[in-house]
C-alpha positions as CSV (number, residue, x, y, z in Angstrom):
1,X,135.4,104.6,94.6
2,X,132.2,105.7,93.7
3,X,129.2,108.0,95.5
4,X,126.7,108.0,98.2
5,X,124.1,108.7,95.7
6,X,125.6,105.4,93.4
7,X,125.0,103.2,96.5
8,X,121.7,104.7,96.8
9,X,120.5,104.3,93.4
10,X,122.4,100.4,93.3
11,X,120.4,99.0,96.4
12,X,117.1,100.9,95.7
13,X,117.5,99.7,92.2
14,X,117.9,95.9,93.7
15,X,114.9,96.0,96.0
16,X,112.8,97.0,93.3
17,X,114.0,95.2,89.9
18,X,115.0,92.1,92.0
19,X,112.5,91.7,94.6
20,X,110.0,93.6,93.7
21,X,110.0,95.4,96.9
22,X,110.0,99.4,97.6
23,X,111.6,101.0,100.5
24,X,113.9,103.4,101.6
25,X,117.8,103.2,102.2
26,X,118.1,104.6,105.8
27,X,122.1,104.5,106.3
28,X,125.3,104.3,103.8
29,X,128.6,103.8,105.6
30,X,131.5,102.8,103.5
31,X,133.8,99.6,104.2
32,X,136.7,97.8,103.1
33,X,136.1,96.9,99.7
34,X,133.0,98.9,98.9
35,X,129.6,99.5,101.0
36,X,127.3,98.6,103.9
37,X,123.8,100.0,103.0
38,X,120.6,99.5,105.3
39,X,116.9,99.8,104.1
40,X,113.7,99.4,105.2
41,X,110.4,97.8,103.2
42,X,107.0,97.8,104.5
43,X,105.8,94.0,104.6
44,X,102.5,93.0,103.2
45,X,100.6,96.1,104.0
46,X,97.7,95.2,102.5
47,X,97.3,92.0,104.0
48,X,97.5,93.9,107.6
49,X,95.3,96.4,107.2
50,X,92.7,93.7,106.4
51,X,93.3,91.7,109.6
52,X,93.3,94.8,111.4
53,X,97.5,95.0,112.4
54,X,99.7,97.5,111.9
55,X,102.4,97.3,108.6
56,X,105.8,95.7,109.3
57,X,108.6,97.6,108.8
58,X,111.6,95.1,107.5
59,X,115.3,95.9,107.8
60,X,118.0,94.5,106.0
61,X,121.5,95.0,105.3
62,X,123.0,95.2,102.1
63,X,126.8,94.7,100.8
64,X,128.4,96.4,98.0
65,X,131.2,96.1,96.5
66,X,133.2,98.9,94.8
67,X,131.6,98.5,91.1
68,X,128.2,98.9,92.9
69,X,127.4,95.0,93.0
70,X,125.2,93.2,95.5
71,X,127.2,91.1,96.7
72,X,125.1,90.3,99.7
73,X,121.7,90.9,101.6
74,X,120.5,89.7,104.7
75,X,116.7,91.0,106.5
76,X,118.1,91.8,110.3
77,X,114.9,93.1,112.2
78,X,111.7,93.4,111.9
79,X,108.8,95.7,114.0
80,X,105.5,97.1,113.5
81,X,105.2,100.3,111.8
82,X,104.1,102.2,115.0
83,X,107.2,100.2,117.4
84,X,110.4,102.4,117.2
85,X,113.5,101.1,115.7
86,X,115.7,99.3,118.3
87,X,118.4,102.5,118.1
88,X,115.7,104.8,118.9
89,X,114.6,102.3,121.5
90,X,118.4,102.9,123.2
91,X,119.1,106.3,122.4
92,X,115.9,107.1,124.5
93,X,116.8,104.7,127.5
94,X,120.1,106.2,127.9
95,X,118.3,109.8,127.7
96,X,116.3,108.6,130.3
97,X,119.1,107.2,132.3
98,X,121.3,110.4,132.0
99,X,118.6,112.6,132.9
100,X,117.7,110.2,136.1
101,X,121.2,110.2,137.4
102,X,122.1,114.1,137.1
């Protein structure tokens, strides 16, 4: 099975040459059959800075197989650039909650 950095280079590689999109690849978790890969594109950034808004930060989810083929790719969540990501968003509730109840 290959790498971390193969899955890296195989969905950055996609974004780019396929969609024409840049990003980053924010998680890499291996799965039966091959890979789950997230990453994150900023969404017509120009276009928002000239209305004023902040960039939007798109998720999706990519699936690999074992040779390193997308074999799918699905856009999950989106948020402006200055909103934290929904985990973030729970990790600090249940901070907050923790420290509230000790």
């Amino acid at each position: 099975m290959a790498g971390i950095a193969s899955v890296y280079t195989a969905v950055t590689d996609f974004f780019e040459k396929t969609l024409g999109k840049r990003g980053r690849v924010t998680s890499i978790q291996p799965v039966s059959g091959g890979f789950l890969a997230s990453f994150e594109t900023v969404e017509e950034e120009d276009y928002m800075k000239r209305i004023g808004k902040d960039p939007m930060i798109a998720a999706s989810e990519v699936r690999l197989d074992d040779r390193m083929e997308i074999l799918s790719y699905r856009r999950h969540d989106a948020r402006s650039r200055n909103d934290l990501p929904r985990e973030a968003q729970e990790m600090t509730q249940e901070s907050s909650q923790l420290f509230l109840t000790t």
